[in-house]
LOLOFI-475388 format. One record per atom (N, C-alpha, C): x, y, z; residue in one letter. Coordinates in steps of 0.1 Angstrom, whole numbers, plus 5000, padded with zeros to 4 digits. Layout:
% residues N
<<X Y Z> 'A'>
...
% end
This chain:
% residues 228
<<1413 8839 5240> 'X'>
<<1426 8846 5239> 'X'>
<<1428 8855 5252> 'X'>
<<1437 8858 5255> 'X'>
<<1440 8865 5262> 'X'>
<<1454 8878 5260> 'X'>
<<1455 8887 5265> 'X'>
<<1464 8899 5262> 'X'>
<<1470 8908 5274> 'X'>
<<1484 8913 5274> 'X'>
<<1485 8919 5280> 'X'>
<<1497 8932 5275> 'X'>
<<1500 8943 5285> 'X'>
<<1512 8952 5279> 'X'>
<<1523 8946 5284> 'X'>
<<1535 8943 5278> 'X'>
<<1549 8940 5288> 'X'>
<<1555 8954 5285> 'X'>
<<1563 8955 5293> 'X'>
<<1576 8966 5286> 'X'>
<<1589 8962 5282> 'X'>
<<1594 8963 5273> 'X'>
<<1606 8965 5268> 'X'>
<<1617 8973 5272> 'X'>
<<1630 8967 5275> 'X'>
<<1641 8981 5280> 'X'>
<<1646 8982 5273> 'X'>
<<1646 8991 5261> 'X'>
<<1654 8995 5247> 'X'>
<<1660 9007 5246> 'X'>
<<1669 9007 5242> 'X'>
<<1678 9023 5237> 'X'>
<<1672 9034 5249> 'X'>
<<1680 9025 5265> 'X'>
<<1677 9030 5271> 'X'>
<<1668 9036 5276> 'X'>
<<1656 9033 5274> 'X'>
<<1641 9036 5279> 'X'>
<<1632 9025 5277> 'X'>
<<1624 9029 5283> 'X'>
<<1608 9017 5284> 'X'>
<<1601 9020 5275> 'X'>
<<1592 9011 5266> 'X'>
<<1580 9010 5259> 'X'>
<<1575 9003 5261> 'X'>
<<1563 9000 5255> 'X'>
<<1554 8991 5257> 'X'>
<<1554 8982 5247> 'X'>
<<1548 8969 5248> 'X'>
<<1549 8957 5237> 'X'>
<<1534 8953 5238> 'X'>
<<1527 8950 5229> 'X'>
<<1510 8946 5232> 'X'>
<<1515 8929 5227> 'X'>
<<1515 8918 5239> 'X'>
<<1519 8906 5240> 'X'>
<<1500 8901 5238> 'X'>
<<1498 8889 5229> 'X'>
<<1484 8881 5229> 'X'>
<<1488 8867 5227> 'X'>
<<1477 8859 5228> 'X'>
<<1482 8844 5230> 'X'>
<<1473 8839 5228> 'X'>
<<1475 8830 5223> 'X'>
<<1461 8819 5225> 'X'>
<<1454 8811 5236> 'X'>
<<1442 8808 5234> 'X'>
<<1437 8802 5246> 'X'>
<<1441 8787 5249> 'X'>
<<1437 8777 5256> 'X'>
<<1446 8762 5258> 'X'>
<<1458 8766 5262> 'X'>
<<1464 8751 5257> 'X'>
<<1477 8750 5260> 'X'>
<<1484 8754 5254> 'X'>
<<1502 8756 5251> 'X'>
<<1508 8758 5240> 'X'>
<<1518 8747 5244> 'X'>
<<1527 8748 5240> 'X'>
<<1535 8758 5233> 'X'>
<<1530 8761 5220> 'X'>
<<1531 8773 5217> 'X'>
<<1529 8781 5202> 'X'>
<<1540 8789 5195> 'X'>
<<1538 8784 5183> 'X'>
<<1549 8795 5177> 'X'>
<<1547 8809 5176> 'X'>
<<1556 8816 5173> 'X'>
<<1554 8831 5176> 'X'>
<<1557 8839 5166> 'X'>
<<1549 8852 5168> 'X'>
<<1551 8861 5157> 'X'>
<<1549 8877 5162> 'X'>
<<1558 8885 5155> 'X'>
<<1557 8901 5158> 'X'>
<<1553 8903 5145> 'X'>
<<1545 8913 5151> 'X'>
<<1539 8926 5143> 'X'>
<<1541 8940 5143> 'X'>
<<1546 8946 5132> 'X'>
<<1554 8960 5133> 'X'>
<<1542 8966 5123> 'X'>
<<1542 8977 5135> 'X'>
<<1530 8986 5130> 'X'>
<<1537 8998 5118> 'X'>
<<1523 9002 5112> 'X'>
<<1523 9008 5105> 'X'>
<<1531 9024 5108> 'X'>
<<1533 9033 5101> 'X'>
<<1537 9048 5105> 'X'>
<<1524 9059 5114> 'X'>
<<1517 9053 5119> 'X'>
<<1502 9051 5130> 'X'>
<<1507 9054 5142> 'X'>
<<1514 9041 5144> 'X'>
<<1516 9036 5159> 'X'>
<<1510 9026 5160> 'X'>
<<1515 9019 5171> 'X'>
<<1511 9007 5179> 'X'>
<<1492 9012 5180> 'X'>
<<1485 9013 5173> 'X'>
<<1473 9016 5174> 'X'>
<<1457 9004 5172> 'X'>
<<1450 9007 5173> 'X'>
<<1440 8994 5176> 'X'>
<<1441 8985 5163> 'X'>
<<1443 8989 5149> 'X'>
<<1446 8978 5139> 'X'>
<<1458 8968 5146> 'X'>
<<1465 8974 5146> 'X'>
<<1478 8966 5149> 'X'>
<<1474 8959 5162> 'X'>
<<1468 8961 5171> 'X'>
<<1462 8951 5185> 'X'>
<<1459 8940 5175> 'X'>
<<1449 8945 5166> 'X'>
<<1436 8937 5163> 'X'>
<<1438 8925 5151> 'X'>
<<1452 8927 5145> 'X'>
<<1463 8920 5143> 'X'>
<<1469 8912 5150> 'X'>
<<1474 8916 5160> 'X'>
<<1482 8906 5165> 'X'>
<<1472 8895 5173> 'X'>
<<1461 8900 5176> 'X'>
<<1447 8893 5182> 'X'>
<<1441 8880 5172> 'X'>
<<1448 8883 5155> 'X'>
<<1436 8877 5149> 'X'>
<<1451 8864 5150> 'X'>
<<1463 8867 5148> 'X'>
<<1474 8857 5151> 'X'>
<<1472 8847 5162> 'X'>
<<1467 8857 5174> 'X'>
<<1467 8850 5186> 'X'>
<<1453 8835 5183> 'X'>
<<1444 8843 5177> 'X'>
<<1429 8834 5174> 'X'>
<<1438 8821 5166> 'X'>
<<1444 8827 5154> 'X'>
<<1445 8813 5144> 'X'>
<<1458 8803 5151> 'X'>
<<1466 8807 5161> 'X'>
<<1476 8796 5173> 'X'>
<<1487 8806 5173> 'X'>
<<1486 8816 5173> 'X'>
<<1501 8822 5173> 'X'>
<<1503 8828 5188> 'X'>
<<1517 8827 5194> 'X'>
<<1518 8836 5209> 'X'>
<<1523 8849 5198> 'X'>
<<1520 8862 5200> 'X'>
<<1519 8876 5190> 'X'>
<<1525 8886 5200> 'X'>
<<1534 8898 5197> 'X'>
<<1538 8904 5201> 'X'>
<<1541 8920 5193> 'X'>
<<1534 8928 5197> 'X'>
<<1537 8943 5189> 'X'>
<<1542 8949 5194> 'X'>
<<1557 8956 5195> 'X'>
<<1565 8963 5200> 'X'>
<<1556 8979 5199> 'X'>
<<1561 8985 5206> 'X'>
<<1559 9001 5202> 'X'>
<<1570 9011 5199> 'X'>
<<1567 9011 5189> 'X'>
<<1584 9019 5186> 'X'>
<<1582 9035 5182> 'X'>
<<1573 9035 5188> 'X'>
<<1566 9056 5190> 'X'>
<<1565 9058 5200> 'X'>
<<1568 9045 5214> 'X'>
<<1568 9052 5231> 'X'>
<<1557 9056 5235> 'X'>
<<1544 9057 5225> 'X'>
<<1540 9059 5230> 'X'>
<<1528 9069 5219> 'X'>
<<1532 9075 5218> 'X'>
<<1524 9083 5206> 'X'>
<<1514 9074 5193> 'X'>
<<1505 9081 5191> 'X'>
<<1495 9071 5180> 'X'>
<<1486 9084 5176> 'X'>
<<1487 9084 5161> 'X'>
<<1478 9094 5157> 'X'>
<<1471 9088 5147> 'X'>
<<1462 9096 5139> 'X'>
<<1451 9090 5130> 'X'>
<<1456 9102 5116> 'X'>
<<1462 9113 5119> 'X'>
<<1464 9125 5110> 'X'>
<<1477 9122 5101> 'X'>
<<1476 9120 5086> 'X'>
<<1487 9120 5082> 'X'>
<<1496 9128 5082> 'X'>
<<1497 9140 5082> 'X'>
<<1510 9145 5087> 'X'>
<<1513 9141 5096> 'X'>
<<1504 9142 5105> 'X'>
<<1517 9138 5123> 'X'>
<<1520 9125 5120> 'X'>
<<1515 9116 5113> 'X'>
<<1526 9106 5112> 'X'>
<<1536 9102 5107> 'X'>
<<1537 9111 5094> 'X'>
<<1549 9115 5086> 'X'>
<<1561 9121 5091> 'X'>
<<1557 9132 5107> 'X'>
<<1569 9136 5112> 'X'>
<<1571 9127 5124> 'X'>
<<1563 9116 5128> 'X'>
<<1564 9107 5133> 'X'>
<<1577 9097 5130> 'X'>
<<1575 9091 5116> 'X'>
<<1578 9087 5110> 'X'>
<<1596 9088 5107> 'X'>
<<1593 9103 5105> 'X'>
<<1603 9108 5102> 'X'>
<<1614 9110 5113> 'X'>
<<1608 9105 5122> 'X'>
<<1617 9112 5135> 'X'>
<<1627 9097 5143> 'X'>
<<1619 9084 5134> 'X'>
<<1622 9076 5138> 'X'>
<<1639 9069 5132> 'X'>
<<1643 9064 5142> 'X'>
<<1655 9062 5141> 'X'>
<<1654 9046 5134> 'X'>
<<1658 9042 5124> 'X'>
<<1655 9027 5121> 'X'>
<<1664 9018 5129> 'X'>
<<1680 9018 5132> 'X'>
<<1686 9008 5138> 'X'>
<<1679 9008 5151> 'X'>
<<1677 9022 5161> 'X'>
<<1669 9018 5169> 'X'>
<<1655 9010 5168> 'X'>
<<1648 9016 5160> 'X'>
<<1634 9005 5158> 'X'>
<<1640 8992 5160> 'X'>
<<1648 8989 5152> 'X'>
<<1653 8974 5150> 'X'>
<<1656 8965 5158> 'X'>
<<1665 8976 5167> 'X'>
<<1667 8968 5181> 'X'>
<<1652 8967 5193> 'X'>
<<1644 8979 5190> 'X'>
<<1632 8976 5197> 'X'>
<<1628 8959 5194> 'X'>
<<1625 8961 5176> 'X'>
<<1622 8950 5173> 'X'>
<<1631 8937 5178> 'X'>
<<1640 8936 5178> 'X'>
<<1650 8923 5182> 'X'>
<<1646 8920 5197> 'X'>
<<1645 8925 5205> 'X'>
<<1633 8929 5219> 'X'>
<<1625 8917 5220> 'X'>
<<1622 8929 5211> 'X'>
<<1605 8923 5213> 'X'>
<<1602 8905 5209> 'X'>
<<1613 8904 5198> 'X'>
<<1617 8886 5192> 'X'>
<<1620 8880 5208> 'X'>
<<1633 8888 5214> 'X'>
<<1639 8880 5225> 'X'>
<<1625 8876 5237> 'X'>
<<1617 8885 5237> 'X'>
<<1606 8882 5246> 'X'>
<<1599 8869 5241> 'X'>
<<1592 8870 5233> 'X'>
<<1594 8854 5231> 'X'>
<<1597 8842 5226> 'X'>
<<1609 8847 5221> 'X'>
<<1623 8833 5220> 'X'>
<<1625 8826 5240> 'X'>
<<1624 8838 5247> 'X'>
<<1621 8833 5258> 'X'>
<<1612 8828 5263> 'X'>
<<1601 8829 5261> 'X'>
<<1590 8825 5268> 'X'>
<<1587 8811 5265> 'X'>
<<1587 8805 5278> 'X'>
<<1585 8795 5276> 'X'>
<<1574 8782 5271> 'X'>
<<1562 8791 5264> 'X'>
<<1551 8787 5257> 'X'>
<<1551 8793 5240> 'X'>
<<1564 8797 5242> 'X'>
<<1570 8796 5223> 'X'>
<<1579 8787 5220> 'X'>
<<1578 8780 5210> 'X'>
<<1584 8769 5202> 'X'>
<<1579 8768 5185> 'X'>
<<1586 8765 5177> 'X'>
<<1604 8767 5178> 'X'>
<<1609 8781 5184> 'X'>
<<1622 8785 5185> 'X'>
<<1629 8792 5192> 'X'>
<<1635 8804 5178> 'X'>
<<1622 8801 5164> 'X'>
<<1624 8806 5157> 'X'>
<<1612 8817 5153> 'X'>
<<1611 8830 5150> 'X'>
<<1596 8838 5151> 'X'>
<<1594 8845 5135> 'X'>
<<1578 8844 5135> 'X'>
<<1579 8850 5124> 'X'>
<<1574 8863 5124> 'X'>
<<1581 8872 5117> 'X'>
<<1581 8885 5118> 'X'>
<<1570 8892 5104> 'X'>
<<1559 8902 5103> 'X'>
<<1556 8904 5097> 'X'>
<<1555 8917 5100> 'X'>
<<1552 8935 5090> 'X'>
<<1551 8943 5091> 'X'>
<<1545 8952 5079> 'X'>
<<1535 8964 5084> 'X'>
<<1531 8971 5068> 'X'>
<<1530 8982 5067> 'X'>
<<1536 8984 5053> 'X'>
<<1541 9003 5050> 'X'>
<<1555 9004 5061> 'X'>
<<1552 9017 5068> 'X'>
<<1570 9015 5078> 'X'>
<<1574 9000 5081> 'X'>
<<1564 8992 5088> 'X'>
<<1564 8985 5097> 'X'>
<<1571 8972 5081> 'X'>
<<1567 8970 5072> 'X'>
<<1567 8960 5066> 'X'>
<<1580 8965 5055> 'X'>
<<1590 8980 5055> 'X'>
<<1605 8980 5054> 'X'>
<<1611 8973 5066> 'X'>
<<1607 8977 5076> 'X'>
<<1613 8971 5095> 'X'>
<<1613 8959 5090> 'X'>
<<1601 8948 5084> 'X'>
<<1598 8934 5081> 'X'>
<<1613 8929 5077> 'X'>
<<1613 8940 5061> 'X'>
<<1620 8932 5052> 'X'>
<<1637 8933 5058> 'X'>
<<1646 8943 5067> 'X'>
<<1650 8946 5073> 'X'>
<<1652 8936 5084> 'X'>
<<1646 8932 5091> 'X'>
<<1645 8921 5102> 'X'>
<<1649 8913 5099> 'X'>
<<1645 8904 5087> 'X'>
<<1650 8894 5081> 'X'>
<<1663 8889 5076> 'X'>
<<1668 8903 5073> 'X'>
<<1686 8903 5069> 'X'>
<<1692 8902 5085> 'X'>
<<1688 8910 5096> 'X'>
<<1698 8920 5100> 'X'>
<<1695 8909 5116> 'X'>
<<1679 8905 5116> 'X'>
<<1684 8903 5135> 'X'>
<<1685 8887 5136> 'X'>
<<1681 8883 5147> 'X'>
<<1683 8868 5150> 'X'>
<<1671 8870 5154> 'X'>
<<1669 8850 5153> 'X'>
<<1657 8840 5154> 'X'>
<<1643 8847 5148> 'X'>
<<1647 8852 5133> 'X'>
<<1638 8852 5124> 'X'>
<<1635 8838 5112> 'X'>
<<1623 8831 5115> 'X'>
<<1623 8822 5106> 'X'>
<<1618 8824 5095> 'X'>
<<1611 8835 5096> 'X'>
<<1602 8836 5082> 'X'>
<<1597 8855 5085> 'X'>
<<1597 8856 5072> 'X'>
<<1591 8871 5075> 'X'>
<<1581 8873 5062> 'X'>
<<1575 8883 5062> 'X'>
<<1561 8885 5057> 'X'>
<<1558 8905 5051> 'X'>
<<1567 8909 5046> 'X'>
<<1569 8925 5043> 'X'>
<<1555 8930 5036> 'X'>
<<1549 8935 5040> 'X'>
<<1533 8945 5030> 'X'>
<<1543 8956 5029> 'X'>
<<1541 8958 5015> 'X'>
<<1542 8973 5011> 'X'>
<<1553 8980 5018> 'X'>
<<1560 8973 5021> 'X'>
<<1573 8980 5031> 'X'>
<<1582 8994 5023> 'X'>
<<1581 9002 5033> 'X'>
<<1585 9016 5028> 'X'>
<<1601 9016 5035> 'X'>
<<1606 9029 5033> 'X'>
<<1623 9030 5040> 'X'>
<<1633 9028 5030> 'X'>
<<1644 9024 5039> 'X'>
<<1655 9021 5030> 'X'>
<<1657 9008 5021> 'X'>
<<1661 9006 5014> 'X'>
<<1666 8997 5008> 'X'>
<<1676 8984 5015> 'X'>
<<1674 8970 5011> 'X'>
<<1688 8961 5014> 'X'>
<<1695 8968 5003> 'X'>
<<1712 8963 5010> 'X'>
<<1719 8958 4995> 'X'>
<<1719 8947 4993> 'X'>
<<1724 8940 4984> 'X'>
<<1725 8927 4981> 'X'>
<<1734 8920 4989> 'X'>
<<1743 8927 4993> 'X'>
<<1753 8919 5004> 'X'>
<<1743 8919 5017> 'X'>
<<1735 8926 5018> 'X'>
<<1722 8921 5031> 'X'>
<<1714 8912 5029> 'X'>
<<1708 8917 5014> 'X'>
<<1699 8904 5010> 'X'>
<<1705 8889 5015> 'X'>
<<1716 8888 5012> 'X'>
<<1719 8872 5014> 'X'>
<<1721 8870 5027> 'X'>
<<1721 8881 5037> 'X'>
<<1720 8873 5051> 'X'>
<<1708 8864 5057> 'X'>
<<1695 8865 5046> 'X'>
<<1683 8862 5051> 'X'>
<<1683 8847 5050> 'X'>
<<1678 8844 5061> 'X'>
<<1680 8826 5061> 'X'>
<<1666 8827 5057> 'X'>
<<1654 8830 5067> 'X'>
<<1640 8822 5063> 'X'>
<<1635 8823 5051> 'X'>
<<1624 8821 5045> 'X'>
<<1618 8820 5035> 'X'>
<<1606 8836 5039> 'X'>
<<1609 8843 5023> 'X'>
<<1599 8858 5026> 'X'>
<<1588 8856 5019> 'X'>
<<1577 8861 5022> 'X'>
<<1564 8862 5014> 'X'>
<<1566 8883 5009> 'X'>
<<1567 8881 5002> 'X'>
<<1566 8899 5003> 'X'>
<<1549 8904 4993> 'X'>
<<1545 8912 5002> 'X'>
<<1531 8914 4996> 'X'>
<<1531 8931 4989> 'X'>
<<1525 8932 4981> 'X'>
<<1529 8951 4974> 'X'>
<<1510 8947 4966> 'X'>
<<1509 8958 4961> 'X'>
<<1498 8966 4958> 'X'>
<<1502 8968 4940> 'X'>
<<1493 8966 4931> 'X'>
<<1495 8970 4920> 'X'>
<<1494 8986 4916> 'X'>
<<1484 8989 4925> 'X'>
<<1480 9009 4925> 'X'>
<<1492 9015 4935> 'X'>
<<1497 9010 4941> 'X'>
<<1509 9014 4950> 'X'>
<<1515 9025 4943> 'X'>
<<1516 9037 4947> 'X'>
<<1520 9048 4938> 'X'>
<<1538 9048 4946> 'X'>
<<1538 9042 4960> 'X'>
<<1551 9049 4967> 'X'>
<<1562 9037 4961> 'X'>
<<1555 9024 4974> 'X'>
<<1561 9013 4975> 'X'>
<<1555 9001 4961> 'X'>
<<1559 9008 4950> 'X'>
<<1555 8999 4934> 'X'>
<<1556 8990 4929> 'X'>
<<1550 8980 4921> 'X'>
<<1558 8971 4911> 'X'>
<<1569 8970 4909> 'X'>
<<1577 8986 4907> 'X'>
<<1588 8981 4906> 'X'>
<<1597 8979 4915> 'X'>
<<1594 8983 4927> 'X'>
<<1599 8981 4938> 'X'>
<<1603 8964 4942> 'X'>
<<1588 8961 4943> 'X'>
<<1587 8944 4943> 'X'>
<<1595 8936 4936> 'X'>
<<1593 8943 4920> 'X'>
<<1604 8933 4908> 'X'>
<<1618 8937 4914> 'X'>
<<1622 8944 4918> 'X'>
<<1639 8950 4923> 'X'>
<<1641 8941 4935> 'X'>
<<1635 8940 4942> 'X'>
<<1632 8930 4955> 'X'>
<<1637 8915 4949> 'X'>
<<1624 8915 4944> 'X'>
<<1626 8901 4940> 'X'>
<<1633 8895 4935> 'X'>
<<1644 8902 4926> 'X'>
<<1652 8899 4919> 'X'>
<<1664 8898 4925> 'X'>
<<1671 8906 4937> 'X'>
<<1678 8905 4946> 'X'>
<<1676 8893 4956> 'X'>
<<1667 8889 4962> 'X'>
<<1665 8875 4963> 'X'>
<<1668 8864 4953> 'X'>
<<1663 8865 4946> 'X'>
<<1669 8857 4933> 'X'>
<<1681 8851 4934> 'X'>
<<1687 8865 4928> 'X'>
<<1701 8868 4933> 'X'>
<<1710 8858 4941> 'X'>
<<1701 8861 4952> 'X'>
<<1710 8857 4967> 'X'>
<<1702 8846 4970> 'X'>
<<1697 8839 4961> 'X'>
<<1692 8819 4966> 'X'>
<<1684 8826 4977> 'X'>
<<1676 8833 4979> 'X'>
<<1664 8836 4993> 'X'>
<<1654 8833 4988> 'X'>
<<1645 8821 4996> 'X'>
<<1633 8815 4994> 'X'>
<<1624 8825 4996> 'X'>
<<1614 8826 4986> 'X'>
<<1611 8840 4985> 'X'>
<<1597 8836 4976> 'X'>
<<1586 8846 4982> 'X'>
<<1575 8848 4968> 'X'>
<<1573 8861 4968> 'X'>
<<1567 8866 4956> 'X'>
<<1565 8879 4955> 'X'>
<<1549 8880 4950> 'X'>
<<1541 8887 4959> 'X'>
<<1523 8888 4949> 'X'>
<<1524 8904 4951> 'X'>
<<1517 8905 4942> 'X'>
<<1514 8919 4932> 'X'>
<<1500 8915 4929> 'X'>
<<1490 8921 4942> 'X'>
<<1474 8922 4943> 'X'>
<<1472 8936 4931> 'X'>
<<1463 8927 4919> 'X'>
<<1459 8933 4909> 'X'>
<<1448 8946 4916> 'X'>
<<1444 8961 4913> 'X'>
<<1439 8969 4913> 'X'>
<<1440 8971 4934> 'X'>
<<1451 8967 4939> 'X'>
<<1452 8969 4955> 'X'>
<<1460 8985 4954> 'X'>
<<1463 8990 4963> 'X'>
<<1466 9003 4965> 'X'>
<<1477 9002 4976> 'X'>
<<1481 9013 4980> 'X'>
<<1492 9016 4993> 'X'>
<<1483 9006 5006> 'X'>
<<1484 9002 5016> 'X'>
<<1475 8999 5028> 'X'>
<<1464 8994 5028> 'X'>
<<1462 8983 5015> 'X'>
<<1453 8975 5015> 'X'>
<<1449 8967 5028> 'X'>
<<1457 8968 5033> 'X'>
<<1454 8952 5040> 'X'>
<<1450 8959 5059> 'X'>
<<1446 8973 5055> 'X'>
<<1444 8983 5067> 'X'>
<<1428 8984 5068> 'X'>
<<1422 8972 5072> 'X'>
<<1402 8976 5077> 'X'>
<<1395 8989 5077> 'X'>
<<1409 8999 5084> 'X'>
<<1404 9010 5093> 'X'>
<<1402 9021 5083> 'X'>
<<1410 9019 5070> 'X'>
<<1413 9030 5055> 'X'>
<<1411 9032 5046> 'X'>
<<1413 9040 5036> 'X'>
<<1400 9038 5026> 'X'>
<<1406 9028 5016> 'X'>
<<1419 9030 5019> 'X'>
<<1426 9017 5007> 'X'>
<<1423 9004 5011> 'X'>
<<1411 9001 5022> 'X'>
<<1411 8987 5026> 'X'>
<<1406 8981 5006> 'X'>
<<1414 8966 5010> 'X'>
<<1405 8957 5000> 'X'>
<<1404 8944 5006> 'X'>
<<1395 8938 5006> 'X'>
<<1389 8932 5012> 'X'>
<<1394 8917 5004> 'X'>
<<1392 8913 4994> 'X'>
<<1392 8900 4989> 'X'>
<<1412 8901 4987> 'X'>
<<1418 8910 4991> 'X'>
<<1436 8912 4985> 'X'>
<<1440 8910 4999> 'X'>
<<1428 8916 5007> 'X'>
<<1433 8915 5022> 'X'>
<<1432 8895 5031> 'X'>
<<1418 8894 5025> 'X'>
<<1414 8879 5027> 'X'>
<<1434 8869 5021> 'X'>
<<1435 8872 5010> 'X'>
<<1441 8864 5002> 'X'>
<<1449 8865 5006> 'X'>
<<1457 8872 5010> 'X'>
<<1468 8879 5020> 'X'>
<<1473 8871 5031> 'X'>
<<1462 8869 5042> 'X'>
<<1460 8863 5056> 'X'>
<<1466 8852 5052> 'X'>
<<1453 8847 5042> 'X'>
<<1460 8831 5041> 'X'>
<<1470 8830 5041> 'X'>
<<1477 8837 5028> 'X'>
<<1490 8831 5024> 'X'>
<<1502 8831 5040> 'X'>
<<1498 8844 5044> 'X'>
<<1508 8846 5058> 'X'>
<<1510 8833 5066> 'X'>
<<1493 8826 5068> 'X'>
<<1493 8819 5080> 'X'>
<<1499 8807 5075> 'X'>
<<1495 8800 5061> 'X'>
<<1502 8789 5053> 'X'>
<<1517 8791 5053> 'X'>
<<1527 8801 5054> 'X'>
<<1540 8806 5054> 'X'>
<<1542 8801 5070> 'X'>
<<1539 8809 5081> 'X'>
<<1543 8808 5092> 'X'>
<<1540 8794 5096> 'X'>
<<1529 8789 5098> 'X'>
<<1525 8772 5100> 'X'>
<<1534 8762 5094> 'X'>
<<1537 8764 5082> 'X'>
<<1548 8754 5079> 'X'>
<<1560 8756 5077> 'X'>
<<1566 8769 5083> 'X'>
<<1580 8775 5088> 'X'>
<<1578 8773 5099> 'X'>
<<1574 8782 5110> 'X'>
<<1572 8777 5122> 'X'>
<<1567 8766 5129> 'X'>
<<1575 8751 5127> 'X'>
<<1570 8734 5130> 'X'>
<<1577 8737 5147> 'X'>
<<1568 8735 5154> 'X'>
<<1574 8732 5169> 'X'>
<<1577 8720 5167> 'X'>
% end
């Protein structure tokens, strides 16, 4: 594999994007990753690294400029400080980078994200272009309405936690049911005894066999949505 930083020119200023790729040839299909309320921080590299290992060209916007902390408060006012339509457009960016590039194919990307990053997910999927599939963990934030819900062309995998005290069950069943709703190809899993940030190595909510089961399902989603 290989990796590098690009920058992004968004809402009038620069950030950084952590771009990885696979080794050989491609063309490869593509996928962003929207970090957690963290930052752009080594999980999220180490993510888009493990995309780049199984054939993906991978791309993580930074939508903190810059900042990455490990303390939950500071990333709550982090969090808090963040503008979502701007994120969004970071994120749409960060797609156009490589919708462009010329070692991505199709010209369609799949977008995944967890906790902030995986509301941004579900979010992306209604609102920007050349999303083929998206992949939401535990996504926190605002709500679609259902007149959003039906903008979503790709097919969603949405992943939640049964111990999830924030982003709940019922969250998921309200989700899901709005897809329904609105004909959106759609699955919903509800990992038995999983918690908020399961699918985070670095935290104590890792779980390991929710997190395993997880990957798969992602990579089986984007591999036969994303057909070059």
């Amino acid at each position: 594999m290989a990796n590098l930083m690009v920058t992004l020119q968004v809402n009038g200023r620069q950030t950084g994007a952590y771009l990885t790729w696979p080794e050989g040839e491609g063309p490869w299909p593509g996928v962003v990753v929207i970090q957690e309320w963290w930052g752009l921080d080594e999980h999220i590299k180490d993510v888009a690294d493990r995309f780049a290992a199984a054939g993906f060209m991978t791309i993580a916007p930074d939508l903190y400029y810059g900042a990455v902390t490990t303390e939950p408060n500071e990333a709550q006012k982090l969090r808090m400080a963040l503008d979502w339509d701007k994120a969004l457009t970071a994120i749409q960016k960060a797609i156009d980078v490589l919708v462009a590039h010329e070692q991505v194919s199709p010209k369609q990307v799949g977008v995944i994200g967890f906790c902030m990053g995986g509301g941004l997910a579900w979010h992306a999927a209604a609102k920007l272009e050349h999303v083929g599939a998206a992949a939401p963990f535990y996504g926190g934030g605002p709500e679609l309405s259902d007149a959003e819900v039906v903008q979503i062309e790709g097919p969603v995998l949405a992943i939640f936690g049964e111990l999830d005290q924030g982003v709940s069950p019922e969250v998921a069943n309200k989700r899901a049911a709005q897809m329904d709703k609105a004909g959106v190809k759609h699955e919903t899993i509800i990992y038995p005894a999983a918690q908020h940030a399961f699918f985070n190595d670095t935290r104590q909510a890792y779980n390991a066999q929710a997190s395993a089961d997880a990957w798969q399902r992602v990579l089986k989603l984007f591999r036969e949505t994303l057909r070059k």
